[in-house]
C-alpha positions in Angstrom: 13.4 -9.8 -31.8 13.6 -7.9 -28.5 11.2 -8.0 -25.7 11.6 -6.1 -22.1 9.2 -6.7 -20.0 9.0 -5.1 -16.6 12.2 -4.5 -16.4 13.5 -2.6 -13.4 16.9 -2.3 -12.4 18.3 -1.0 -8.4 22.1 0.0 -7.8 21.1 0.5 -3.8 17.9 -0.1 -1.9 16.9 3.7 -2.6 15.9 4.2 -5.6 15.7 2.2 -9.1 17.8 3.5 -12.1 15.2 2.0 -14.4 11.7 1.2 -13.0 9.4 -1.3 -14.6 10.2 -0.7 -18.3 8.5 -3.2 -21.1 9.1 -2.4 -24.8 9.5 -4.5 -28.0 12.2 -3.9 -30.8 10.6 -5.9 -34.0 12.7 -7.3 -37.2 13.8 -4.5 -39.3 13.2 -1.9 -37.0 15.8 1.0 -36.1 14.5 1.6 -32.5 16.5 4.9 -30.8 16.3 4.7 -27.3 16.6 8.4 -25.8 16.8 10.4 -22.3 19.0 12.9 -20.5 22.5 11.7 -18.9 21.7 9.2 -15.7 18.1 8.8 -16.8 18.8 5.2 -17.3 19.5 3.9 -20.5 22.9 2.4 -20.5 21.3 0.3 -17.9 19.4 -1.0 -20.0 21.6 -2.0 -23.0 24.0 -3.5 -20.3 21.0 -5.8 -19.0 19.9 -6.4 -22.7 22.9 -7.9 -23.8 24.1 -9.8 -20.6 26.7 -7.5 -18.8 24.5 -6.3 -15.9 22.7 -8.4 -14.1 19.1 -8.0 -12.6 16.7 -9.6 -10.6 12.9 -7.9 -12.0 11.4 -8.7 -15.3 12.3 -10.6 -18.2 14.4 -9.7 -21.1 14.3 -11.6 -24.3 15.7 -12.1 -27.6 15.0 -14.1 -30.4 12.1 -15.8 -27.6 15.3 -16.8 -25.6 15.7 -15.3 -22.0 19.0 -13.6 -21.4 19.1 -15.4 -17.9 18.4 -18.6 -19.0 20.3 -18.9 -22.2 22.9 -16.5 -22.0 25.5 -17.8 -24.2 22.9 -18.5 -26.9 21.5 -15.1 -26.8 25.4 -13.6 -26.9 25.5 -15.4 -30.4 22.8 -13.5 -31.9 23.8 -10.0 -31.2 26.5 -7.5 -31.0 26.9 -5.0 -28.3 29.0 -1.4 -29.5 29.7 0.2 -25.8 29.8 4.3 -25.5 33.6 3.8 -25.5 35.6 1.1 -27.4 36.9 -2.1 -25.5 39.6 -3.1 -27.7 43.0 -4.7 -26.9 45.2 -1.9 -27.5 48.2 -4.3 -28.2 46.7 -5.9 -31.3 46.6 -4.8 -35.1 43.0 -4.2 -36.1 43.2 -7.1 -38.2 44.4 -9.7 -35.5 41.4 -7.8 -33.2 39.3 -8.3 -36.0 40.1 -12.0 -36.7 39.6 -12.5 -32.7 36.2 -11.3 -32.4 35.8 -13.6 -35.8 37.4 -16.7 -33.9 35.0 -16.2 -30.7 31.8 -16.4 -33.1 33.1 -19.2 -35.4 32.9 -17.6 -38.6 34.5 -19.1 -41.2 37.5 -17.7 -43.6 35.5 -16.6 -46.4 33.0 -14.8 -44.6 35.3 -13.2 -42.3 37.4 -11.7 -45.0 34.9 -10.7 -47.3 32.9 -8.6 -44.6 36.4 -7.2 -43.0 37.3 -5.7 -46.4 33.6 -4.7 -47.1 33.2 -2.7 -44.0 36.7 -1.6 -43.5 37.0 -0.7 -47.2 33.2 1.5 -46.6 34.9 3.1 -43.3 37.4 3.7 -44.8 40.3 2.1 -42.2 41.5 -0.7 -44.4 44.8 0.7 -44.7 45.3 0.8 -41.0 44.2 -2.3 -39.7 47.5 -4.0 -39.5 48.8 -0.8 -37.3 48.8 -1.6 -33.5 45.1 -0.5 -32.1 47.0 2.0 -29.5 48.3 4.2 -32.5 44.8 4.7 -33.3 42.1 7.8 -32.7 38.9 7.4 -31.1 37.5 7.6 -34.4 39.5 5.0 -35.5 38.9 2.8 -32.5 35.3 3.2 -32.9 34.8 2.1 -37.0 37.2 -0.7 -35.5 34.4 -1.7 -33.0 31.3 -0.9 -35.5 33.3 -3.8 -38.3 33.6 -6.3 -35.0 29.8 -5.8 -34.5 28.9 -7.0 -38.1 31.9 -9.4 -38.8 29.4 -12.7 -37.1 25.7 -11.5 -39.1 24.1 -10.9 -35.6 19.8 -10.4 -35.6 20.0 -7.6 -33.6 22.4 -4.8 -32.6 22.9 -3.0 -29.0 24.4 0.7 -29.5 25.3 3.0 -26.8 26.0 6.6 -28.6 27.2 4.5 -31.5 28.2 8.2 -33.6 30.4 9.4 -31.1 34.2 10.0 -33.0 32.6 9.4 -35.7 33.4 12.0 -38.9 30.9 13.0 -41.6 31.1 10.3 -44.3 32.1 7.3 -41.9 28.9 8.3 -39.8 27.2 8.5 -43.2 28.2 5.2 -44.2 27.4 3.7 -40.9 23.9 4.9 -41.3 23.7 3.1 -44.4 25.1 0.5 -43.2 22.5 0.5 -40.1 19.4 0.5 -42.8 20.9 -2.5 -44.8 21.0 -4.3 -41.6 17.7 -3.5 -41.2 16.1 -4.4 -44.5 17.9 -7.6 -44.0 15.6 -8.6 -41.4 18.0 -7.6 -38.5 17.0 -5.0 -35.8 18.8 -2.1 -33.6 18.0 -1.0 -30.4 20.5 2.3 -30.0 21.1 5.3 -27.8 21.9 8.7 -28.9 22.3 12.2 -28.2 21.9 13.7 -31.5 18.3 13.6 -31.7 17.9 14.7 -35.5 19.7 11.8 -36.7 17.6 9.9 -34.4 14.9 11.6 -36.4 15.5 10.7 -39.8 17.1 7.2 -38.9 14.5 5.5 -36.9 11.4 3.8 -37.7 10.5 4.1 -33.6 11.1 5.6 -31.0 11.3 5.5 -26.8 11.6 8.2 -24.2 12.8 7.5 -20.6 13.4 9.7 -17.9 14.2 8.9 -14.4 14.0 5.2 -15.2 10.8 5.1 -16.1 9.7 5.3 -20.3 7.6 8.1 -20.3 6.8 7.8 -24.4 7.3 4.7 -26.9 5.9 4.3 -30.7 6.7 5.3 -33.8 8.6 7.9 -35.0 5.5 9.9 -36.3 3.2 9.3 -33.5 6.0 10.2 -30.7 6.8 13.6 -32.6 3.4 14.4 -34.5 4.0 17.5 -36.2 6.9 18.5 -34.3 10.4 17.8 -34.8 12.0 15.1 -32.2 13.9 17.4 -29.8 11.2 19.5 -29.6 8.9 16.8 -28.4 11.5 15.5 -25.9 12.4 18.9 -24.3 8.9 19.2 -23.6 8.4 15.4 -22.3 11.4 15.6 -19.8 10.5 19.2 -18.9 7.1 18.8 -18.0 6.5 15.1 -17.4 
């Protein structure tokens, strides 16, 4: 679903922010991507789905080279930034339909998965308030529906549970393994390591731009829990 292969990434002819990285995100995997603050992984997702661009390696989705057939790699994923980019001006349900419009989806599907996911987030009583009356919490369940509204194949998160409360980050989660056993795949960033934990099927470590561990969950952590294993990879390594 998503191939990096030697990726590597400079800001200034000093030093690169992410050095020669190659992984694969596979159908119905939840891949978490993790590493400490400026270790490179927003980077990353930007390149992966098109906003940054880069000259070393090859990134690829569905077999389709994000250089080469940009617009038809935007159509098969959605991309959920670290902070939402919404316009504030707009009811949730005229953002909503907007996102729907760009991706051509059609009436009935649109409306039966805005009331499904707003209904499960529970924000389907706010979406015809303006967008700039709501929380960051709000703002982000807003951007987590736009992500599903077109049925992408694979999903981009940057610290997708940020603002997030108890049950809507519980229902996300579902929502996330639904997508998953559907044949979709996510490739995420997080902080909070024990969801990463019991979420994900695999798992990558990076530090300093370069990945310093990648597999599954089990044989990244072994026998110990996930933060314990990455204190002592970024510690040591």
């Amino acid at each position: 679903m998503l191939k990096i292969s030697h990726f590597s990434k400079s800001y200034d002819s000093r030093h690169k922010a992410v050095d020669d990285l190659s992984l694969e995100v596979c159908s119905g995997d939840i891949f978490a991507f993790i590493g400490h603050n400026g270790a490179g992984k927003t980077t990353t997702l930007k390149a992966v789905v098109g906003i940054l661009p880069f000259e070393e390696g090859t990134i690829k989705i569905d077999d389709l080279d994000i250089n080469e057939y940009p617009l038809e790699v935007k159509k098969r994923l959605a991309y959920i930034p670290d902070e939402p980019k919404l316009y504030d001006m707009q009811t949730g349900a005229q953002y909503l339909n907007f996102i729907a419009d760009i991706f051509d989806v059609n009436a009935v599907d649109r409306r039966e998965r805005i009331e499904k996911y707003a209904e499960l987030l529970e924000i389907r009583k706010a979406l015809n308030d303006p967008i700039n009356s709501y929380s960051h919490g709000m703002k982000q369940k807003l951007q987590i529906i736009s992500a599903f509204i077109h049925n992408p194949k694979l999903m981009v998160m940057d610290e997708p549970f940020v603002g997030l409360d108890p049950k809507a980050a519980f229902s996300f989660k579902q929502l996330m393994r639904e997508f998953c056993e559907n044949g979709g795949a996510i490739f995420f960033s997080t902080h909070v390591l024990e969801v990463a934990e019991k979420l994900c099927d695999k798992v990558a470590v990076i530090k300093g731009g370069k990945l310093i561990a990648s597999g599954t969950m089990d044989e990244v952590k072994g026998d110990s829990s996930l933060e314990e294993v990455f204190l002592e990879l970024t510690e040591h390594e």
